[in-house]
OpenMM code with the backbone's topology and positions (N, CA, C; nanometers):
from openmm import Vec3, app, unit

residues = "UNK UNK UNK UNK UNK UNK UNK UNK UNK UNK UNK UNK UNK UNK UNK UNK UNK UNK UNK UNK UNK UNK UNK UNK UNK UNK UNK UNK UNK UNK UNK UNK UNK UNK UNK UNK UNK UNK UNK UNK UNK UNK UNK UNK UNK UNK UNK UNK UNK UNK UNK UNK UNK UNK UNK UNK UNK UNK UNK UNK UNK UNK UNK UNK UNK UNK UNK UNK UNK UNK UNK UNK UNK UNK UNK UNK UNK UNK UNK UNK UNK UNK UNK UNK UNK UNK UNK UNK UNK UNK UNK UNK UNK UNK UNK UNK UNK UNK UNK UNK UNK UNK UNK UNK UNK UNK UNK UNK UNK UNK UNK UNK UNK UNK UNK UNK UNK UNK UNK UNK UNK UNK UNK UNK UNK UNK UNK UNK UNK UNK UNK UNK UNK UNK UNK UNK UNK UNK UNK UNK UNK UNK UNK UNK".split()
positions = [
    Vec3(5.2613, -1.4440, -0.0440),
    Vec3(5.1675, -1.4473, 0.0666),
    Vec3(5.0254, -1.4271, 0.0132),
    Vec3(4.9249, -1.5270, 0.0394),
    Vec3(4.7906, -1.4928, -0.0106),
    Vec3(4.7240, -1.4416, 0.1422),
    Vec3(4.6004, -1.3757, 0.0697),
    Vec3(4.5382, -1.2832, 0.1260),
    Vec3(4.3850, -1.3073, 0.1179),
    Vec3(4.3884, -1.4009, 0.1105),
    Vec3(4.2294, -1.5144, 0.1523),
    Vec3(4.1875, -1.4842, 0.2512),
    Vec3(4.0587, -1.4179, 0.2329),
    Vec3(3.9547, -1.4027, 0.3853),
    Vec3(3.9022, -1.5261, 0.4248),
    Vec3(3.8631, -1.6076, 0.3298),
    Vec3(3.7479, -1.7073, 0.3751),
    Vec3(3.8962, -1.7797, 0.4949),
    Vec3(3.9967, -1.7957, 0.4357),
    Vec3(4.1321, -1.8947, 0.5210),
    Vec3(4.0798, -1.8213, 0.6844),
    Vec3(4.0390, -1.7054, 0.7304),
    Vec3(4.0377, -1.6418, 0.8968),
    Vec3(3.9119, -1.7059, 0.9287),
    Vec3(3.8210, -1.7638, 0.8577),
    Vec3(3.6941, -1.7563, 0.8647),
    Vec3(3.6840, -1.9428, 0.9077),
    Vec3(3.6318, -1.9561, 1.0749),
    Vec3(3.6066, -2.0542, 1.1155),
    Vec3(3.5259, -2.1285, 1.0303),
    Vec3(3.5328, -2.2481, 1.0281),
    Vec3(3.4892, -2.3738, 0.9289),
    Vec3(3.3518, -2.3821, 1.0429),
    Vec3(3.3123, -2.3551, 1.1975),
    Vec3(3.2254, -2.3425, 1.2391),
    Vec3(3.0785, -2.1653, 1.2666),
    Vec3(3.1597, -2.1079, 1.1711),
    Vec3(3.0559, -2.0054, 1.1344),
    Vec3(3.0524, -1.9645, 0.9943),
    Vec3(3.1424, -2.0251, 0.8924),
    Vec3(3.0655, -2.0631, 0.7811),
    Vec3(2.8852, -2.1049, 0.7714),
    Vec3(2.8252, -2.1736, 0.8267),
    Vec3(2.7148, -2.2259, 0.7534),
    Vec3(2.6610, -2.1153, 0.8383),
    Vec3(2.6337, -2.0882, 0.9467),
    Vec3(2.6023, -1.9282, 1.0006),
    Vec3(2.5979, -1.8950, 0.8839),
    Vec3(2.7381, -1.7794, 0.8538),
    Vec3(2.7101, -1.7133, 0.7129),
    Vec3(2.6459, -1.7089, 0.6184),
    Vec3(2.6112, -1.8613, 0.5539),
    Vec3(2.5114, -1.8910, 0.4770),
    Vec3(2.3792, -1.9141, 0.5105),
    Vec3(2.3367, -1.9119, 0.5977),
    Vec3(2.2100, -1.9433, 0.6496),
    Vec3(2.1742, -1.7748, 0.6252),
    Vec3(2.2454, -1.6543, 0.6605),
    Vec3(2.2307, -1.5071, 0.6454),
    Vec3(2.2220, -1.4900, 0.5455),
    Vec3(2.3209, -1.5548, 0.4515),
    Vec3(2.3064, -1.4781, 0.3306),
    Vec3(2.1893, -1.5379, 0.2472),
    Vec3(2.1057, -1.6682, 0.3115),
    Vec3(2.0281, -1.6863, 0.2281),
    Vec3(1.8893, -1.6408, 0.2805),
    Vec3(1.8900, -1.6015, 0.3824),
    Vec3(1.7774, -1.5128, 0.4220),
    Vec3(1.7133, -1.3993, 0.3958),
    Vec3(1.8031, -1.3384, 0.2883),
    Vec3(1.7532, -1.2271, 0.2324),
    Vec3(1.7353, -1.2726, 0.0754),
    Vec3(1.7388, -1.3828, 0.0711),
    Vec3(1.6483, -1.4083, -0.0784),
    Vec3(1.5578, -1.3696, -0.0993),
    Vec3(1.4970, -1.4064, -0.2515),
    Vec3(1.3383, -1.3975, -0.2530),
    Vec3(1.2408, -1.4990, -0.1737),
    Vec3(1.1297, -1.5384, -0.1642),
    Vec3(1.0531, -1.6104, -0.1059),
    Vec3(1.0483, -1.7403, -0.1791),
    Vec3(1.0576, -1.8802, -0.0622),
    Vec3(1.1011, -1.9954, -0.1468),
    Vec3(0.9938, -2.0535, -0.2324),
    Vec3(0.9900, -2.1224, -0.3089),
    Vec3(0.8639, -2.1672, -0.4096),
    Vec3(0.7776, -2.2358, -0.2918),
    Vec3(0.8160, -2.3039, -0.1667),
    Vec3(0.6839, -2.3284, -0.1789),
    Vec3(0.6271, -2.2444, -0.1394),
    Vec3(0.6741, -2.1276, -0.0283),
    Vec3(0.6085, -1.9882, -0.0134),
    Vec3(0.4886, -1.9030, -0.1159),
    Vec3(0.5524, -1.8732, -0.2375),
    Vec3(0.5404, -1.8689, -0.3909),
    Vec3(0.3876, -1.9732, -0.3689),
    Vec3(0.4297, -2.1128, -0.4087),
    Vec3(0.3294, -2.1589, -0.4581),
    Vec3(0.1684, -2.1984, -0.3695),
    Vec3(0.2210, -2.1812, -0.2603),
    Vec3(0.0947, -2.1695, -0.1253),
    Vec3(0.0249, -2.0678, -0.1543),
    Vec3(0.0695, -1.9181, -0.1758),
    Vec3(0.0352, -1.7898, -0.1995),
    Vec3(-0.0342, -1.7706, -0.3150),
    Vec3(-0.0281, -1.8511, -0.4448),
    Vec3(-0.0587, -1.8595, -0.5571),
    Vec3(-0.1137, -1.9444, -0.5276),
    Vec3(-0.1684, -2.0539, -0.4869),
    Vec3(-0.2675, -2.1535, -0.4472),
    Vec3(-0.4171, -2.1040, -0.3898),
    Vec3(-0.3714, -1.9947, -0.3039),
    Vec3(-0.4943, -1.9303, -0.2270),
    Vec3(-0.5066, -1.7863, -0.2726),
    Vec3(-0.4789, -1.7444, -0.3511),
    Vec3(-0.5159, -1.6622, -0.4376),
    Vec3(-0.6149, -1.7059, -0.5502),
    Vec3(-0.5577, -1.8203, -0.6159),
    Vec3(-0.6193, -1.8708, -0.7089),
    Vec3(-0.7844, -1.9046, -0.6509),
    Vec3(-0.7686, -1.9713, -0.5619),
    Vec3(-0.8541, -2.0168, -0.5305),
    Vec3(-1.0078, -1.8867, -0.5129),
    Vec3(-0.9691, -1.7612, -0.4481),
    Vec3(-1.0725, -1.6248, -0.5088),
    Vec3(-1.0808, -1.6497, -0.6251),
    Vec3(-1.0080, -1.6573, -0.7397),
    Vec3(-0.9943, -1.6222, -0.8723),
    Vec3(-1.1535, -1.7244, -0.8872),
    Vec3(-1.1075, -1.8833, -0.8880),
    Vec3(-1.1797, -2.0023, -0.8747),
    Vec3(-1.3368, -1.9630, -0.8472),
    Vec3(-1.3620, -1.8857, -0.7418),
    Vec3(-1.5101, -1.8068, -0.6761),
    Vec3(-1.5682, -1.7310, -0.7227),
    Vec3(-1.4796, -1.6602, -0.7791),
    Vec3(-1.5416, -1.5351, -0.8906),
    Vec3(-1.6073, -1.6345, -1.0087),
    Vec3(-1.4943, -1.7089, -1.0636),
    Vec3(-1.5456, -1.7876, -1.1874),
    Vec3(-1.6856, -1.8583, -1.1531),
    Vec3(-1.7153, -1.8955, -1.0413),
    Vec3(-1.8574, -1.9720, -0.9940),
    Vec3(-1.9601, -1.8287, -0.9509),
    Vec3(-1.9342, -1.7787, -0.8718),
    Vec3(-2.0102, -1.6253, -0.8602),
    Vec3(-2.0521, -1.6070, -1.0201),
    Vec3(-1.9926, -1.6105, -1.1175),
    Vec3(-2.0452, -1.5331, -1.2463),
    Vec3(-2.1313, -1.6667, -1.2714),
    Vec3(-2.0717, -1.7764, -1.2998),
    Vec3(-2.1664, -1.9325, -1.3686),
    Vec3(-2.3047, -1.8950, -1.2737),
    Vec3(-2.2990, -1.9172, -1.1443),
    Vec3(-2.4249, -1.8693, -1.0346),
    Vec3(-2.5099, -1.8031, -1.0557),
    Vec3(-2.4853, -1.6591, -1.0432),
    Vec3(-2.5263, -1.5315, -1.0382),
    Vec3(-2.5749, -1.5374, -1.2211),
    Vec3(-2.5265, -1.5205, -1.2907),
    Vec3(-2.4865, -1.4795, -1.4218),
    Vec3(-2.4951, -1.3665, -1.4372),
    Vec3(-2.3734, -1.2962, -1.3607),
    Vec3(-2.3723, -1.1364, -1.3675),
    Vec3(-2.1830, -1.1661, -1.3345),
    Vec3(-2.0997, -1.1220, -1.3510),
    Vec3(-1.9565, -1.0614, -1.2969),
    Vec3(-1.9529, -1.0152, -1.1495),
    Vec3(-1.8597, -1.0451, -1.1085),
    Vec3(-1.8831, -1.0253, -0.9424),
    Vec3(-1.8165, -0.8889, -0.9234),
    Vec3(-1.8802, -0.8200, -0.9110),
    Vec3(-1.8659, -0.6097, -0.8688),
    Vec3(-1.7629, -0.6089, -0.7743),
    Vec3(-1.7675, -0.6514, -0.6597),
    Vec3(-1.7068, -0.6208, -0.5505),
    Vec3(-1.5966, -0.7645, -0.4854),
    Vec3(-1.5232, -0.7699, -0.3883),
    Vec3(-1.4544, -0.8706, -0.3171),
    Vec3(-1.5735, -0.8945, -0.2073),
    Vec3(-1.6537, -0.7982, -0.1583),
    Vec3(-1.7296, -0.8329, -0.0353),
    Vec3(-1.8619, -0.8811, -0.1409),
    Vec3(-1.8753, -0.8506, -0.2335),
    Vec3(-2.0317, -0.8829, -0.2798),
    Vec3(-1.9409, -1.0555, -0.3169),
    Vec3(-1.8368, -1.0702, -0.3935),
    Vec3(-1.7792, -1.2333, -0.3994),
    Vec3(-1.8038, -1.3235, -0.2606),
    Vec3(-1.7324, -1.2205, -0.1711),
    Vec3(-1.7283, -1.2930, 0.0001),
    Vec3(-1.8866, -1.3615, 0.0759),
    Vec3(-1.9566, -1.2701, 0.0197),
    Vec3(-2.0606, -1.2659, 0.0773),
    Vec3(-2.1590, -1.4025, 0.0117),
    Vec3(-2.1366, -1.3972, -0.0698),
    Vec3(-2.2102, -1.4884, -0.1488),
    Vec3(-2.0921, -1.6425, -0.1320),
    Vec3(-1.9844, -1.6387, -0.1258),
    Vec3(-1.9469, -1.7665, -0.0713),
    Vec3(-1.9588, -1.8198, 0.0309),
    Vec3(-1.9437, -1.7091, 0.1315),
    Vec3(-2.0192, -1.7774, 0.2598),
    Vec3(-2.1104, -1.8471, 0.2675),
    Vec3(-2.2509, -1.7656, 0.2043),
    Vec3(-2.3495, -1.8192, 0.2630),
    Vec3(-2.4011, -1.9222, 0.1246),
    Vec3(-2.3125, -1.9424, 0.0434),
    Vec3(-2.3127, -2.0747, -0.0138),
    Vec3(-2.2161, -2.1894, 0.0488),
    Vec3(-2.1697, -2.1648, 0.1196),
    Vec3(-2.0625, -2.2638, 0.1711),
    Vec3(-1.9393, -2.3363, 0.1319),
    Vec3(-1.9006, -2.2115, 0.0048),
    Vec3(-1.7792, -2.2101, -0.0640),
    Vec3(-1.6446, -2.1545, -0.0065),
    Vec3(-1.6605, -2.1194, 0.0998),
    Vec3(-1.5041, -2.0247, 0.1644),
    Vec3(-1.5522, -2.0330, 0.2430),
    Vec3(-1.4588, -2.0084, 0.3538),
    Vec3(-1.4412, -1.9206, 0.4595),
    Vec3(-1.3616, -1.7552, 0.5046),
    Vec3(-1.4054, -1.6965, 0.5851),
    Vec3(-1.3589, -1.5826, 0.6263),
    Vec3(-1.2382, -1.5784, 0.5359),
    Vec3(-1.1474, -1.6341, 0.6098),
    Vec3(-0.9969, -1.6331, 0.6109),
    Vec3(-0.9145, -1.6722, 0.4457),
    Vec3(-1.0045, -1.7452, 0.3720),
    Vec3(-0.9628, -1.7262, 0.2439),
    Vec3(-1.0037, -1.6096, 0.1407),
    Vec3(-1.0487, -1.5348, 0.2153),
    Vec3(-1.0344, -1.4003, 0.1404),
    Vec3(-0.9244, -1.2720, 0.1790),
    Vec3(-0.8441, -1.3954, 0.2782),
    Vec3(-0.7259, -1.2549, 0.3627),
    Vec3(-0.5984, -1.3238, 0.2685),
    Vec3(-0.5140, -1.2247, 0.2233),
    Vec3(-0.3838, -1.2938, 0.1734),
    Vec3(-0.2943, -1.3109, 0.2651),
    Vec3(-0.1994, -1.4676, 0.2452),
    Vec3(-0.1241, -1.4795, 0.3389),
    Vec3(0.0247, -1.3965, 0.3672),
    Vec3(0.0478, -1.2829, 0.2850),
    Vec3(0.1667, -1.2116, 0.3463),
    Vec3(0.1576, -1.1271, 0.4010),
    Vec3(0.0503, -1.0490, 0.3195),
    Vec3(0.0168, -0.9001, 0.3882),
    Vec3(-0.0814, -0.8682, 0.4851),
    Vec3(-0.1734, -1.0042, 0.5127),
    Vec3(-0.2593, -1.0478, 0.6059),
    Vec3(-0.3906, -0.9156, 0.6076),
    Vec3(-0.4194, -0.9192, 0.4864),
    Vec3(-0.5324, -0.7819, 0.4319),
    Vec3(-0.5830, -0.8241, 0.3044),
    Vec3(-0.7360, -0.8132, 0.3252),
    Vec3(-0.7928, -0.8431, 0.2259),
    Vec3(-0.7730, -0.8790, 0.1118),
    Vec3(-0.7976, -0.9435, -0.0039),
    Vec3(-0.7377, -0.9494, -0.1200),
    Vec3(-0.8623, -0.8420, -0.1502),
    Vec3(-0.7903, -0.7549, -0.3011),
    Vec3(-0.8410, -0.6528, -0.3775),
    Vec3(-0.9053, -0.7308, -0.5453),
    Vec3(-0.9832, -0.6714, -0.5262),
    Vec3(-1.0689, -0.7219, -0.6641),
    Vec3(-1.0770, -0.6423, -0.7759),
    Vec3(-1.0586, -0.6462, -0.9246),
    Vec3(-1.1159, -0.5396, -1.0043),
    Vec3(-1.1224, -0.6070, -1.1245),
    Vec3(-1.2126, -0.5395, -1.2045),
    Vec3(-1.3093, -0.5874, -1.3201),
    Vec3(-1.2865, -0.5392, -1.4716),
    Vec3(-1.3821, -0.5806, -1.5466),
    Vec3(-1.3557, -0.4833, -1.6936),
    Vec3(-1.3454, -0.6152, -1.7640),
    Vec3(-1.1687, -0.5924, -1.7978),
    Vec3(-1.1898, -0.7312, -1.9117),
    Vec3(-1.1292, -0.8399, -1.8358),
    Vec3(-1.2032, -0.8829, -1.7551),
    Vec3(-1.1981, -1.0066, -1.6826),
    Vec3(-1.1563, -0.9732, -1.5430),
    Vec3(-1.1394, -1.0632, -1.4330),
    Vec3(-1.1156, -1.0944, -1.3245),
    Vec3(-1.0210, -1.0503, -1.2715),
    Vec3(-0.9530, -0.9410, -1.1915),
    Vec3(-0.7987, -0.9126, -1.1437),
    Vec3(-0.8344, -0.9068, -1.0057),
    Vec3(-0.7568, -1.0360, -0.9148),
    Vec3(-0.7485, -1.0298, -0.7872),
    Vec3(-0.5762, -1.0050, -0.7301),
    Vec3(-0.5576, -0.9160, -0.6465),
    Vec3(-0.4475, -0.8894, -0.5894),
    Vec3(-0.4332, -0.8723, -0.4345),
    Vec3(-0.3289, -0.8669, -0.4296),
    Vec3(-0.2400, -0.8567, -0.2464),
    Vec3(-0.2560, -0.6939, -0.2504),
    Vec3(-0.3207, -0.6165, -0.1551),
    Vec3(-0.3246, -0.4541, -0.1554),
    Vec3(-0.1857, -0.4078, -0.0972),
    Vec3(-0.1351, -0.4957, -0.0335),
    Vec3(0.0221, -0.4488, 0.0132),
    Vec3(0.1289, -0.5077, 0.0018),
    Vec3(0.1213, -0.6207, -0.0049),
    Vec3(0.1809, -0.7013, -0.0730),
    Vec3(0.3312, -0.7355, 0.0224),
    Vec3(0.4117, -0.7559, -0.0120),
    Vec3(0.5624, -0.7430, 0.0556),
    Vec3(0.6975, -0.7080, -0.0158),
    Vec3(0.7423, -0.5793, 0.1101),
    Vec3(0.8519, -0.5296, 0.0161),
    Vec3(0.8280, -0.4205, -0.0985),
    Vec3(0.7156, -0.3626, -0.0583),
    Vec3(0.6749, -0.3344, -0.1944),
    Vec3(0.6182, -0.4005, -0.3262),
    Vec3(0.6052, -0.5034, -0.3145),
    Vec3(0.5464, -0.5850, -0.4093),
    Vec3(0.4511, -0.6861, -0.4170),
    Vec3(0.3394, -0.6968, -0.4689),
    Vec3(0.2319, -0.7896, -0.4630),
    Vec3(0.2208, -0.8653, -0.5540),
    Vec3(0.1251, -0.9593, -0.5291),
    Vec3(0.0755, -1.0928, -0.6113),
    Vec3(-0.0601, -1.0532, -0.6412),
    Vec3(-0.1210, -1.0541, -0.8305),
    Vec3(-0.2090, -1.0997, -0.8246),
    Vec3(-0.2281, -1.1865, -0.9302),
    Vec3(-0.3679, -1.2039, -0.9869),
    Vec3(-0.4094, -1.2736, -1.0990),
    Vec3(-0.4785, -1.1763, -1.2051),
    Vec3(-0.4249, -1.1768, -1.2707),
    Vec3(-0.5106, -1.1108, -1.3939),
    Vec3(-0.4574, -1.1425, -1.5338),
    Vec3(-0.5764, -1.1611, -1.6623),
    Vec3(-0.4722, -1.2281, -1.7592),
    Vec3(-0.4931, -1.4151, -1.7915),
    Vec3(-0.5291, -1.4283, -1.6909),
    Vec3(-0.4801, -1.6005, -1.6749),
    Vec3(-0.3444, -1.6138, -1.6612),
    Vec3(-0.2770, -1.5094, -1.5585),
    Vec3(-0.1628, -1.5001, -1.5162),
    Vec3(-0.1733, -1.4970, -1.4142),
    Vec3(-0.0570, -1.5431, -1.3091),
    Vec3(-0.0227, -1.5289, -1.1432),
    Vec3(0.0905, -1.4584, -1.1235),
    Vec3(0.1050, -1.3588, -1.1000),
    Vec3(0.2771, -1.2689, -1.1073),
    Vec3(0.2788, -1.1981, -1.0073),
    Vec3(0.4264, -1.1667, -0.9697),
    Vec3(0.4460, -1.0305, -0.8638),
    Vec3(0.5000, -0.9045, -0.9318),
    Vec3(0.4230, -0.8133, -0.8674),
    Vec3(0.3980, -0.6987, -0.9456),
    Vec3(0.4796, -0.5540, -0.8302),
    Vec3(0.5032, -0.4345, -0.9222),
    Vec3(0.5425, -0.3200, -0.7984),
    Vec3(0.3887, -0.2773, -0.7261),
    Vec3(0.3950, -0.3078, -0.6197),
    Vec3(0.2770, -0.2264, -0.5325),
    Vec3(0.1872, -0.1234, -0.5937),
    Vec3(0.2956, -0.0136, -0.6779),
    Vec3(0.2446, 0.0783, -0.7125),
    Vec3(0.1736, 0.1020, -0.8479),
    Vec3(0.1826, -0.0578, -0.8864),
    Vec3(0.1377, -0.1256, -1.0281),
    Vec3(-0.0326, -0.1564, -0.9945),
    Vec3(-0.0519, -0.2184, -0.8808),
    Vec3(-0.1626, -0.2402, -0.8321),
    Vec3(-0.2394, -0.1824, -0.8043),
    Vec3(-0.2053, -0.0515, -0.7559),
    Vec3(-0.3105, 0.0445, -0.7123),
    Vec3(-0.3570, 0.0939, -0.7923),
    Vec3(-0.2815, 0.1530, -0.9338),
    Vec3(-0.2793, 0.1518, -1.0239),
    Vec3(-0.4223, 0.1279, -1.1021),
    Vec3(-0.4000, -0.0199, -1.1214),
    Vec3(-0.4867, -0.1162, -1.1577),
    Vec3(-0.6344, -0.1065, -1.0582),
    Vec3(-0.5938, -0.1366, -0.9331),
    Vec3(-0.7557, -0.1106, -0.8954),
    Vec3(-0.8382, 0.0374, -0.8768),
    Vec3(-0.7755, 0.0681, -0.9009),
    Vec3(-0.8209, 0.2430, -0.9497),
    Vec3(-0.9087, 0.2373, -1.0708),
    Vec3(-0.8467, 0.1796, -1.1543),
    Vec3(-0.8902, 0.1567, -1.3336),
    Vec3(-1.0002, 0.0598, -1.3309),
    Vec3(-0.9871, -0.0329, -1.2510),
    Vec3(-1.0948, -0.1225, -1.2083),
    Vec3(-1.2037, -0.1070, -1.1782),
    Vec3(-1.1865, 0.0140, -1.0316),
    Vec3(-1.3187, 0.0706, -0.9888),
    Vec3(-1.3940, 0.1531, -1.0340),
    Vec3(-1.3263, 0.2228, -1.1302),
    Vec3(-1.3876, 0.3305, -1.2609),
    Vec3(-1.4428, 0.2386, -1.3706),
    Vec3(-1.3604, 0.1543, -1.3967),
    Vec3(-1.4588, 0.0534, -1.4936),
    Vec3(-1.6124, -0.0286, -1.3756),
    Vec3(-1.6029, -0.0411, -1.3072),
    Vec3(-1.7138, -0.1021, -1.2072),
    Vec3(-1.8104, 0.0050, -1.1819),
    Vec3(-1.8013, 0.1650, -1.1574),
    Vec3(-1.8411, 0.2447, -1.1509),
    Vec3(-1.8363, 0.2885, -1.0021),
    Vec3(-1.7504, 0.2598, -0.9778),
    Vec3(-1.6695, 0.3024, -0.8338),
    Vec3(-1.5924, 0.4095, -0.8316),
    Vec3(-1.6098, 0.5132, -0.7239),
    Vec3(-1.5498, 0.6363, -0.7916),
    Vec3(-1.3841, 0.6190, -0.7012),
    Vec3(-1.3369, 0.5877, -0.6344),
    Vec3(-1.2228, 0.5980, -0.5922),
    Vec3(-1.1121, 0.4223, -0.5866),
    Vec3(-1.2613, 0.3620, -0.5541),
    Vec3(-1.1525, 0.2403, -0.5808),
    Vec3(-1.2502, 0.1139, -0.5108),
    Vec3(-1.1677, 0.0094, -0.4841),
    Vec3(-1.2627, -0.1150, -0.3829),
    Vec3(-1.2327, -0.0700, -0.2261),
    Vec3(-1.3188, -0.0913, -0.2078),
    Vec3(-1.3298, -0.0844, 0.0006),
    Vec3(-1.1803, -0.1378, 0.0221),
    Vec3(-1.1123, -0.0715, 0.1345),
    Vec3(-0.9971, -0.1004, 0.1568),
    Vec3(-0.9073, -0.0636, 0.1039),
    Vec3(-0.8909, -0.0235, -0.0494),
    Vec3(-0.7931, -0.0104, -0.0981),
    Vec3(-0.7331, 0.1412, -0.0686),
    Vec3(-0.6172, 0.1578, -0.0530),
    Vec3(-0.5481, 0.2979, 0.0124),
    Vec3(-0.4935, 0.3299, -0.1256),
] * unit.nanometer
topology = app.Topology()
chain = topology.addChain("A")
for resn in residues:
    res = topology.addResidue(resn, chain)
    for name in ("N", "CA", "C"):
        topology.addAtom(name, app.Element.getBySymbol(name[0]), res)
């Protein structure tokens, strides 16, 4: 006598099942690559903010500010699309833009000439070290 579960298991709530079990994946690439698209794209602003300016861009609002009213962004590409909160900025040896909350515990940023997801608690981390290298005593606006 076999003792096969899937054999009780209707051939019409099978794909149910799978539709659940694939819902708790990770996030699908193109998710991934939209998110890394508009991230990049800060990264992209900073790199013109410094060619511009010819200074390193200090802040996310001193970046913001100056794309606006050059007519390089809008508002809303400085909000990340998961955590729907500012992206975080920090400086030193080069450019690190990140998700401040990221999802799940875990955020996206750029730093490196890298795009990766990182532990949350990696980030804060980082913009801490950032804002002390910038001469910021606790961190960037926003950041908790």
């Amino acid at each position: 006598m076999s003792r096969c579960v899937w054999r009780h298991i209707p051939a019409t709530l099978l794909p149910l099942a799978l539709a659940i079990v694939g819902c708790s994946r990770a996030p699908s690439a193109d998710d991934f690559d939209k998110e890394k698209k508009h991230l990049l794209h800060v990264v992209e602003l900073a790199s013109q903010y410094a060619t511009a300016t010819k200074k390193p861009v200090k802040s996310i609002d001193d970046l913001k500010a100056w794309a606006l009213k050059e007519g390089k962004a809008t508002e809303d590409e400085f909000i990340a699309l998961r955590d729907k909160q500012p992206y975080g900025l920090a400086g030193g040896m080069g450019v690190v833009v990140f998700e401040q909350t990221g999802k799940n515990g875990r955020c996206y940023l750029f730093q490196a000439g890298a795009f990766r997801e990182v532990p949350q608690a990696q980030v804060a981390d980082l913009a801490k070290a950032g804002a002390r290298s910038m001469g910021m005593p606790t961190g960037p606006p926003g950041m908790k």
